[in-house]
C-alpha positions in Angstrom: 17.1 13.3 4.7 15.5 12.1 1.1 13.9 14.5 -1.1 10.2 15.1 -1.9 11.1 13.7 -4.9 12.7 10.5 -3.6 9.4 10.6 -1.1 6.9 10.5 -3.6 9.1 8.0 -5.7 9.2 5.8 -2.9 5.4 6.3 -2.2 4.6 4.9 -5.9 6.7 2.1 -5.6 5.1 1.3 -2.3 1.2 1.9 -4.0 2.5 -0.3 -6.8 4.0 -3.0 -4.3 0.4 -2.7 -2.7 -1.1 -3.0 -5.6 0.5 -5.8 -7.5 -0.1 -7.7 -4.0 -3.7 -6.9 -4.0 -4.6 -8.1 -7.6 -2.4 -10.9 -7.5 -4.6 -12.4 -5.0 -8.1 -11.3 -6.9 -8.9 -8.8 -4.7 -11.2 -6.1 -5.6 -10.5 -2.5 -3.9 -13.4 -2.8 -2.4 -12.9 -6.0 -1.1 -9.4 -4.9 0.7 -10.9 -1.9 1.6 -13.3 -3.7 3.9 -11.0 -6.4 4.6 -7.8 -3.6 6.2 -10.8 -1.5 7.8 -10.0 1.5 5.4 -11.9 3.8 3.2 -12.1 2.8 -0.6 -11.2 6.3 -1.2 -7.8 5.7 1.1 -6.7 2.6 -0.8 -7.0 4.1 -3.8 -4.7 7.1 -2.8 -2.5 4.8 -0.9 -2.3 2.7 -4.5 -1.9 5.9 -6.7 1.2 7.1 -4.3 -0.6 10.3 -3.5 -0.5 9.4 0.7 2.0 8.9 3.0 0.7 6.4 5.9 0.8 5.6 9.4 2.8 2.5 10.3 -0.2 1.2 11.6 -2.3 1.3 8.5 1.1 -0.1 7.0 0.7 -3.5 9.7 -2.8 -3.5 8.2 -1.9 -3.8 4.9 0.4 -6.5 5.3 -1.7 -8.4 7.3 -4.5 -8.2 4.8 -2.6 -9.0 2.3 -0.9 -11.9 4.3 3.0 -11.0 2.3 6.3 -10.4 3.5 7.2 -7.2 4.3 9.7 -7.2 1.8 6.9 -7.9 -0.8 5.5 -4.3 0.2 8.5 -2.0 1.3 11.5 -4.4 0.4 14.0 -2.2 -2.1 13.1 1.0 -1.2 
């Protein structure tokens, strides 16, 4: 079982993955936030590392962002 530590690392790697994705493709937050059907408030925690989410919000990510998985989750 990973650590909290190793959790939250793996949480800021997956914000930053998100992230990098995101501006990338000239997205605002705001914009993504509309576009995945979440709060702006939510992206930015889910960017920042500070939430752990639901696979479903997960399959809207990737969708939205229209990556690989491995773009968002790939070496963790």
């Amino acid at each position: 079982m990973p650590s909290n530590k190793q959790i939250q690392a793996q949480l800021k790697k997956f914000g930053a993955n998100v992230r990098r994705e995101r501006t990338g493709k000239g997205i605002t937050q705001e914009q993504f936030a509309e576009l995945v059907d979440l709060n702006i408030r939510t992206v930015q925690k889910i960017e920042a590392g500070h939430i752990n989410i639901l696979i479903t919000t997960l399959m809207r990510i990737q969708r939205g962002l229209g990556c690989p998985w491995n773009r968002l989750v790939g070496d963790m």
